[in-house]
TITOR-654658 format. One record per atom (N, C-alpha, C, CB): residue number from 1; residue in one letter; chain; x, y, z. Coordinates in nm, 3 decimals, decimal comma. Glycine has a CB too. Example, Ala and Ser with C-alpha at 12.3 -4.5 7.8 and 13.67 -1.06 7.14 Angstrom:
BEGIN
{1 'A' 'A' {1,319 -0,569 0,780}}
{1 'A' 'A' {1,230 -0,450 0,780}}
{1 'A' 'A' {1,320 -0,330 0,780}}
{1 'A' 'A' {1,131 -0,447 0,905}}
{2 'S' 'A' {1,285 -0,225 0,708}}
{2 'S' 'A' {1,367 -0,106 0,714}}
{2 'S' 'A' {1,290 0,003 0,787}}
{2 'S' 'A' {1,408 -0,060 0,572}}
% end
This chain:
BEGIN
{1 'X' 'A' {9,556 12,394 10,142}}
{1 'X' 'A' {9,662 12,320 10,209}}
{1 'X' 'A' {9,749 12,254 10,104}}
{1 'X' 'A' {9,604 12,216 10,307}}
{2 'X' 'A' {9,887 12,257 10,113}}
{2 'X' 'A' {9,969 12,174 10,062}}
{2 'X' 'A' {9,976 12,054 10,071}}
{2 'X' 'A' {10,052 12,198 10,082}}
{3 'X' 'A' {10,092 11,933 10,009}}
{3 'X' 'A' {10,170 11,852 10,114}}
{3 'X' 'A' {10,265 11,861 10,092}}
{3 'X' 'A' {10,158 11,732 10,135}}
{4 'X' 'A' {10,390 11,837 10,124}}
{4 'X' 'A' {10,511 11,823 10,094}}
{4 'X' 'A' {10,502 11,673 10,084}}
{4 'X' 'A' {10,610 11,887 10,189}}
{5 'X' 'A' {10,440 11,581 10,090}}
{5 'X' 'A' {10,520 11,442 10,033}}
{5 'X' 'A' {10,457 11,386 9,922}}
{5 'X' 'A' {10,528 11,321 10,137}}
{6 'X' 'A' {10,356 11,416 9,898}}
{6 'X' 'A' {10,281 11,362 9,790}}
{6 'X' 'A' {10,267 11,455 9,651}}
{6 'X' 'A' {10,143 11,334 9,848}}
{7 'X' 'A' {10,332 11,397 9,556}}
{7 'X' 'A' {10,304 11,508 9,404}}
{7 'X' 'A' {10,149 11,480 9,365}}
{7 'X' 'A' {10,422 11,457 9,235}}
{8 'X' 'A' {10,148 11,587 9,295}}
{8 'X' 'A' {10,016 11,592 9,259}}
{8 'X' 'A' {9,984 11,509 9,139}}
{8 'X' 'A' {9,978 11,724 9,240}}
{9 'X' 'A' {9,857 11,430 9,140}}
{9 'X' 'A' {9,834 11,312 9,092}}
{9 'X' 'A' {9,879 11,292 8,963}}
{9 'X' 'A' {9,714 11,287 9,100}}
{10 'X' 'A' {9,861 11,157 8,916}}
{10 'X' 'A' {9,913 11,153 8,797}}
{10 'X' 'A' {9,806 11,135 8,676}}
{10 'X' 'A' {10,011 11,051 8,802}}
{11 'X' 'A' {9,841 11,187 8,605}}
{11 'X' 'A' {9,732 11,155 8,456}}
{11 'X' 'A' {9,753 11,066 8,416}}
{11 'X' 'A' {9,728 11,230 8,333}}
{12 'X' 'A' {9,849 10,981 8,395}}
{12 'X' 'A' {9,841 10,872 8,330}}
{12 'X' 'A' {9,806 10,725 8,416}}
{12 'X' 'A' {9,966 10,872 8,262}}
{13 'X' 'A' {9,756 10,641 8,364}}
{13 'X' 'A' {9,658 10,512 8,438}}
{13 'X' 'A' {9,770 10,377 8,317}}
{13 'X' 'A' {9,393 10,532 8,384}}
{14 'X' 'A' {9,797 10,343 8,404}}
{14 'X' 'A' {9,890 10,217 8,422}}
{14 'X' 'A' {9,816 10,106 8,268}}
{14 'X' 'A' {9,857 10,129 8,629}}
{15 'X' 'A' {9,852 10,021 8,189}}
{15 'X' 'A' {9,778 9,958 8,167}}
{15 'X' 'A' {9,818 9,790 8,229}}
{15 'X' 'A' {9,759 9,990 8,033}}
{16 'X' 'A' {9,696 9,737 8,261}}
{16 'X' 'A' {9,685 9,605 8,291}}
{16 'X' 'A' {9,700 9,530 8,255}}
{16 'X' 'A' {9,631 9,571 8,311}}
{17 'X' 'A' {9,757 9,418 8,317}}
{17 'X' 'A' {9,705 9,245 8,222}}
{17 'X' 'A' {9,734 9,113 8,319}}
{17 'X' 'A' {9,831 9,205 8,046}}
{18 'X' 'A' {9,722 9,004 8,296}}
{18 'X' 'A' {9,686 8,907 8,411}}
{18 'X' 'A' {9,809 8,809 8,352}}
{18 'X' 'A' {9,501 8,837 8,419}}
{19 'X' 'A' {9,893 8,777 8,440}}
{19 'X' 'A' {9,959 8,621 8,452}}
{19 'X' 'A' {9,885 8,546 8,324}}
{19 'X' 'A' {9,917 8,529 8,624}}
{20 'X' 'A' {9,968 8,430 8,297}}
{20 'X' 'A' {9,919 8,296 8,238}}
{20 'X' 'A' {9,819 8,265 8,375}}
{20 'X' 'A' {10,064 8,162 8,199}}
{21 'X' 'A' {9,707 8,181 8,319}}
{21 'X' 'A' {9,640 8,109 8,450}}
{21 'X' 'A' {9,598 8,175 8,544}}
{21 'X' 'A' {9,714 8,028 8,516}}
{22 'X' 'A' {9,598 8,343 8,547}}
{22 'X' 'A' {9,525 8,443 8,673}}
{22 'X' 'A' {9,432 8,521 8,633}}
{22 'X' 'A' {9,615 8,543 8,746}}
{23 'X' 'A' {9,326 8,464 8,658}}
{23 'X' 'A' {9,206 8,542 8,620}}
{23 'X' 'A' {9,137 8,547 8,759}}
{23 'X' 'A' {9,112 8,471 8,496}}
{24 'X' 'A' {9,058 8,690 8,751}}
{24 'X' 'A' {8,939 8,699 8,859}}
{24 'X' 'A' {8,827 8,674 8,876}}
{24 'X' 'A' {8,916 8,776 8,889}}
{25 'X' 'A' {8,772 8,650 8,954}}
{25 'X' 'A' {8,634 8,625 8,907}}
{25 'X' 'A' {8,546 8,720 8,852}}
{25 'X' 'A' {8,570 8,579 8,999}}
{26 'X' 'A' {8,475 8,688 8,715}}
{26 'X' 'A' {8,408 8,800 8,629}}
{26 'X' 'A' {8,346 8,902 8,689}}
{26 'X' 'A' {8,313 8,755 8,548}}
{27 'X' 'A' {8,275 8,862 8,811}}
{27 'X' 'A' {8,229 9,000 8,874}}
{27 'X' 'A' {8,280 9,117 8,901}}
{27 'X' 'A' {8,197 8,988 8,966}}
{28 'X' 'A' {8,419 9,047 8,892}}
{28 'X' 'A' {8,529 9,163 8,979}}
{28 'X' 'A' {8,611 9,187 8,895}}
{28 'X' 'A' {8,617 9,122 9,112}}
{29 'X' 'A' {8,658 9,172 8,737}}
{29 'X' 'A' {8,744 9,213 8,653}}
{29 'X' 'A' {8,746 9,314 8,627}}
{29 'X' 'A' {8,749 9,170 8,568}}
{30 'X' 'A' {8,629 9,391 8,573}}
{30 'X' 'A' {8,648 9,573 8,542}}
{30 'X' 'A' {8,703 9,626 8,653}}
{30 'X' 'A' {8,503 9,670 8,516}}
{31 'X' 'A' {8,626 9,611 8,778}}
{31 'X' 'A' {8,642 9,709 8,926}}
{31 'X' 'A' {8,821 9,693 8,948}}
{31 'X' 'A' {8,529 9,623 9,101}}
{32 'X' 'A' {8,842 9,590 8,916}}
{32 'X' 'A' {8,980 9,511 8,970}}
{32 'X' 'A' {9,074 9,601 8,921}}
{32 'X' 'A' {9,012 9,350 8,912}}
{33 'X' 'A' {9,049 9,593 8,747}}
{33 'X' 'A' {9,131 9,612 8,674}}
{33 'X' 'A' {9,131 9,794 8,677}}
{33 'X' 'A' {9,100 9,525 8,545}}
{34 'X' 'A' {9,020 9,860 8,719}}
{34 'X' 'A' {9,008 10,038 8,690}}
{34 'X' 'A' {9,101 10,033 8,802}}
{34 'X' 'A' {8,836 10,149 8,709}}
{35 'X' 'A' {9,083 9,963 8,942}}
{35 'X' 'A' {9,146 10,029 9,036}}
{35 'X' 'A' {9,320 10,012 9,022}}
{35 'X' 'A' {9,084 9,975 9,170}}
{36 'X' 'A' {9,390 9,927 8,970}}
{36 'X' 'A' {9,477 9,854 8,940}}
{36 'X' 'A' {9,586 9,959 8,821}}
{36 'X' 'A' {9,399 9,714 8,886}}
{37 'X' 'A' {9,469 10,018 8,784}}
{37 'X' 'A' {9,545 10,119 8,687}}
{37 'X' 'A' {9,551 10,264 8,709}}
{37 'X' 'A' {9,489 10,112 8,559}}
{38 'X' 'A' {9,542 10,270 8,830}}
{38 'X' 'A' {9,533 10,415 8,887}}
{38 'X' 'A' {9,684 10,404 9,000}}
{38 'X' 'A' {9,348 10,448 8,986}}
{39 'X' 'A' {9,759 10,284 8,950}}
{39 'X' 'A' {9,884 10,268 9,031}}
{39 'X' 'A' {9,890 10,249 9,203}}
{39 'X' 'A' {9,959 10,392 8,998}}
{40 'X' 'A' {9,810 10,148 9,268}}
{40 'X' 'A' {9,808 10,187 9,371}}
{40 'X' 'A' {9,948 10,150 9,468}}
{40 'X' 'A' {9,687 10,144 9,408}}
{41 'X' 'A' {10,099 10,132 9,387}}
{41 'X' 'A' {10,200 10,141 9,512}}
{41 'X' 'A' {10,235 10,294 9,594}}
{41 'X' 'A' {10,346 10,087 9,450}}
{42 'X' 'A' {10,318 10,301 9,645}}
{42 'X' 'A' {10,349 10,444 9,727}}
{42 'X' 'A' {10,408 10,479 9,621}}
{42 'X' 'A' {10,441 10,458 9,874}}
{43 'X' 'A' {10,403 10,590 9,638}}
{43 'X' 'A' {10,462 10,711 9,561}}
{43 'X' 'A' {10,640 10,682 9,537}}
{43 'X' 'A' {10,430 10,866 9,666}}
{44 'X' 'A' {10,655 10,671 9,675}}
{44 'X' 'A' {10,825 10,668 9,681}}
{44 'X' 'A' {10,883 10,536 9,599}}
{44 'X' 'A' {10,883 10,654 9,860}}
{45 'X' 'A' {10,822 10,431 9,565}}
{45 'X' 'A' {10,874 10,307 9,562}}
{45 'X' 'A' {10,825 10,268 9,372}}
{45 'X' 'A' {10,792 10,200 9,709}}
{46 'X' 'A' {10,927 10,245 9,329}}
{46 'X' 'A' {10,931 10,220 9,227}}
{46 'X' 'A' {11,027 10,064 9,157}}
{46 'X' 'A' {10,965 10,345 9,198}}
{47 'X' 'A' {11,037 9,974 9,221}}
{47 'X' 'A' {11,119 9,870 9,223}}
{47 'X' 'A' {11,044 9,755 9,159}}
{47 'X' 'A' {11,166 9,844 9,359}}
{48 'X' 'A' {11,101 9,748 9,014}}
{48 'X' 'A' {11,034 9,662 8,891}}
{48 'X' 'A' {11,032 9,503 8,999}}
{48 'X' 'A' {11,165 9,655 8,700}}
{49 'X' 'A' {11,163 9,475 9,062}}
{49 'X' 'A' {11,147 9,357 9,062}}
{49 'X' 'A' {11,084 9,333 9,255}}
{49 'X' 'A' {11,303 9,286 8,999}}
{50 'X' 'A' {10,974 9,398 9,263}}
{50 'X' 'A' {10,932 9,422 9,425}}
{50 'X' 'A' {10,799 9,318 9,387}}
{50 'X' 'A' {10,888 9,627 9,494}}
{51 'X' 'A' {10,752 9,250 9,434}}
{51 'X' 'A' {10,577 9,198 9,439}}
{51 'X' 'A' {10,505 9,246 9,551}}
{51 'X' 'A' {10,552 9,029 9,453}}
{52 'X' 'A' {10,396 9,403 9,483}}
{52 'X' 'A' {10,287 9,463 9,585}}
{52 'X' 'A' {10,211 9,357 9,587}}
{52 'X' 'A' {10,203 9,598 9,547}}
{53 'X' 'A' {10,148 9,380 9,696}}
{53 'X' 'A' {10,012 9,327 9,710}}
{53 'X' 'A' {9,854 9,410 9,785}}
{53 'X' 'A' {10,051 9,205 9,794}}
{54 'X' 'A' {9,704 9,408 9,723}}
{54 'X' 'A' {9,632 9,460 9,763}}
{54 'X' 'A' {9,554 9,388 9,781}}
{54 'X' 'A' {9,611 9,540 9,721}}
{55 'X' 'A' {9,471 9,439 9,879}}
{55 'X' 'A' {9,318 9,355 9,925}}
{55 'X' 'A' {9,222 9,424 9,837}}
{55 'X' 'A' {9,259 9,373 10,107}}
{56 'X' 'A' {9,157 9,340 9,779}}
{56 'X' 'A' {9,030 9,337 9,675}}
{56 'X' 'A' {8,935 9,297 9,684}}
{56 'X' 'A' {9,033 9,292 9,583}}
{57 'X' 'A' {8,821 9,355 9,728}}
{57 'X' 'A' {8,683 9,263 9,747}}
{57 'X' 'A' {8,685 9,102 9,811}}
{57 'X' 'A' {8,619 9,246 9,593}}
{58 'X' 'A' {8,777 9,095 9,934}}
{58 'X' 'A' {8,786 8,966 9,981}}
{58 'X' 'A' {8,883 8,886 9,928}}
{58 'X' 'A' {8,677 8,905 9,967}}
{59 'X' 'A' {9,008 8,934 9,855}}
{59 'X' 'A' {9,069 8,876 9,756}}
{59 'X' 'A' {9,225 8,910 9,804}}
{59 'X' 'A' {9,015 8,932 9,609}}
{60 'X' 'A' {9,374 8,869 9,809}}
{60 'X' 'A' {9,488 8,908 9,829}}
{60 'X' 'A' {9,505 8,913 9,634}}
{60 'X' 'A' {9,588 8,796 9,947}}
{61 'X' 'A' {9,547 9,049 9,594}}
{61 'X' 'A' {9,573 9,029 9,470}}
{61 'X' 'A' {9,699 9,120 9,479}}
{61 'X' 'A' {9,455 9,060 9,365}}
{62 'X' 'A' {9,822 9,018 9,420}}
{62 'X' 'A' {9,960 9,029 9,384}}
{62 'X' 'A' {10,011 9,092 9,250}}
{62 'X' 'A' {10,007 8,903 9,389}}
{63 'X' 'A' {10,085 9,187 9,234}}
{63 'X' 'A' {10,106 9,240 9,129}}
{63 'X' 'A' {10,241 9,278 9,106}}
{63 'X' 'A' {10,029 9,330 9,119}}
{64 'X' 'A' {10,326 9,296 9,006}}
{64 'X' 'A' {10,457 9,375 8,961}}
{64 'X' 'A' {10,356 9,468 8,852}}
{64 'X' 'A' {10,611 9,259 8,878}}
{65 'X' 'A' {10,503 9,613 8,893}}
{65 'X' 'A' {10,513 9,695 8,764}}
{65 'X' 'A' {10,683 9,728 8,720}}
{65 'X' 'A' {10,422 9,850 8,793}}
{66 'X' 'A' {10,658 9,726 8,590}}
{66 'X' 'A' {10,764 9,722 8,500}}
{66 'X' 'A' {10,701 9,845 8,401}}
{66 'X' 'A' {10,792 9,557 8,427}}
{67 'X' 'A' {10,773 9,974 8,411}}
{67 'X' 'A' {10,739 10,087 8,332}}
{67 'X' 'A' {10,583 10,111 8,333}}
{67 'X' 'A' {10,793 10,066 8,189}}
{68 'X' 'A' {10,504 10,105 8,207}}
{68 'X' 'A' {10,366 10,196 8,240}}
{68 'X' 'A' {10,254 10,059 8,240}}
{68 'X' 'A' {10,321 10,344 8,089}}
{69 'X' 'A' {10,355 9,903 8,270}}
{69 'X' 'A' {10,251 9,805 8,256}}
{69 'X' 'A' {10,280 9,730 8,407}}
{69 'X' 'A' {10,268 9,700 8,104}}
{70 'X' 'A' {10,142 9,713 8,459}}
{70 'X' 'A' {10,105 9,624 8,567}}
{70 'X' 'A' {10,069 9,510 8,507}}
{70 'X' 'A' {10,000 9,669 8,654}}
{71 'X' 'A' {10,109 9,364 8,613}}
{71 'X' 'A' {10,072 9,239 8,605}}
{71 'X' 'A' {10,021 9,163 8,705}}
{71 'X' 'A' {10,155 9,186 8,567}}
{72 'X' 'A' {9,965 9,114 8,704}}
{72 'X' 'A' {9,914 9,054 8,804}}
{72 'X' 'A' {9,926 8,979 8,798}}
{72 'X' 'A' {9,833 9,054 8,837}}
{73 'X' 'A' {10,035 8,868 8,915}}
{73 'X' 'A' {10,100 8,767 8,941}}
{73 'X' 'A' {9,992 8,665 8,957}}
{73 'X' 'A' {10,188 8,788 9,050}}
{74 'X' 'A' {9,912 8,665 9,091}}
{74 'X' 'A' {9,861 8,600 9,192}}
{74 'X' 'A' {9,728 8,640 9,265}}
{74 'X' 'A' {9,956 8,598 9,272}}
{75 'X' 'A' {9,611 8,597 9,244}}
{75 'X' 'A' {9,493 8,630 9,329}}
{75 'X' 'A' {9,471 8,491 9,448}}
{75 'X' 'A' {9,346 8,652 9,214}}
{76 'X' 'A' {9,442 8,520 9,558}}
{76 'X' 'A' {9,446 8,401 9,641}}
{76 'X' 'A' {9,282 8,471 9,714}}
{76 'X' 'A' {9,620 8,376 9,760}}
% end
Protein backbone atom coordinates (compact mmCIF):
# COMPACT_ATOMS: atom_id res chain seq x y z
CA UNK A 1 0.00 0.00 0.00
CA UNK A 2 0.96 3.52 -0.65
CA UNK A 3 0.00 6.93 0.81
CA UNK A 4 -0.27 9.86 -0.95
CA UNK A 5 0.11 12.23 2.07
CA UNK A 6 2.78 11.12 4.04
CA UNK A 7 6.65 10.99 2.60
CA UNK A 8 8.51 8.41 3.57
CA UNK A 9 10.25 8.81 6.84
CA UNK A 10 12.97 10.78 7.58
CA UNK A 11 16.58 9.79 8.53
CA UNK A 12 17.52 12.49 10.15
CA UNK A 13 16.48 12.97 14.18
CA UNK A 14 16.17 16.56 15.21
CA UNK A 15 18.69 17.53 17.89
CA UNK A 16 17.38 18.66 21.32
CA UNK A 17 17.83 21.01 24.11
CA UNK A 18 15.78 22.56 27.02
CA UNK A 19 14.86 26.36 27.76
CA UNK A 20 16.84 28.22 30.57
CA UNK A 21 15.00 26.77 33.78
CA UNK A 22 13.13 23.60 31.81
CA UNK A 23 14.13 20.54 32.85
CA UNK A 24 12.21 17.15 33.21
CA UNK A 25 12.09 15.08 35.60
CA UNK A 26 15.24 12.63 35.41
CA UNK A 27 13.17 9.70 34.91
CA UNK A 28 11.83 11.00 31.86
CA UNK A 29 14.80 12.89 30.10
CA UNK A 30 16.23 10.19 27.71
CA UNK A 31 12.52 8.81 26.76
CA UNK A 32 11.53 12.60 26.41
CA UNK A 33 14.31 13.64 24.62
CA UNK A 34 14.56 10.16 21.89
CA UNK A 35 10.96 10.83 21.26
CA UNK A 36 11.37 14.64 20.72
CA UNK A 37 13.94 13.99 18.09
CA UNK A 38 12.15 11.90 15.82
CA UNK A 39 10.17 15.37 15.00
CA UNK A 40 6.86 14.75 16.21
CA UNK A 41 4.93 17.96 14.33
CA UNK A 42 2.78 17.10 11.07
CA UNK A 43 4.43 16.68 8.20
CA UNK A 44 2.74 19.66 6.46
CA UNK A 45 3.65 22.32 9.08
CA UNK A 46 6.84 23.76 9.34
CA UNK A 47 6.43 27.30 11.09
CA UNK A 48 9.71 28.30 13.18
CA UNK A 49 7.68 30.74 15.04
CA UNK A 50 4.41 28.13 15.88
CA UNK A 51 4.61 26.57 19.77
CA UNK A 52 3.70 22.50 19.35
CA UNK A 53 2.74 20.91 22.10
CA UNK A 54 2.80 17.02 23.25
CA UNK A 55 1.54 14.89 25.99
CA UNK A 56 4.39 13.03 27.74
CA UNK A 57 4.08 10.57 30.39
CA UNK A 58 1.46 12.81 32.27
CA UNK A 59 3.26 15.91 31.28
CA UNK A 60 2.01 18.98 28.59
CA UNK A 61 5.52 19.46 27.01
CA UNK A 62 5.86 22.68 24.73
CA UNK A 63 8.32 22.98 22.08
CA UNK A 64 9.60 25.24 18.90
CA UNK A 65 11.67 24.11 15.91
CA UNK A 66 13.96 26.34 14.15
CA UNK A 67 15.87 24.25 11.28
CA UNK A 68 17.33 20.75 12.54
CA UNK A 69 17.10 22.08 16.40
CA UNK A 70 14.11 21.53 18.81
CA UNK A 71 13.55 23.45 22.13
CA UNK A 72 11.68 22.98 24.62
CA UNK A 73 9.91 25.94 25.90
CA UNK A 74 7.65 24.65 28.73
CA UNK A 75 6.79 21.34 30.67
CA UNK A 76 3.63 21.85 32.90
Amino acid sequence: ARSGFAAEAADRLLRVCFADGVQPPEALRQGLAEALALDPRPRYQADTDRVYGLAYAGHEVRFTVVGETLTVTEIL
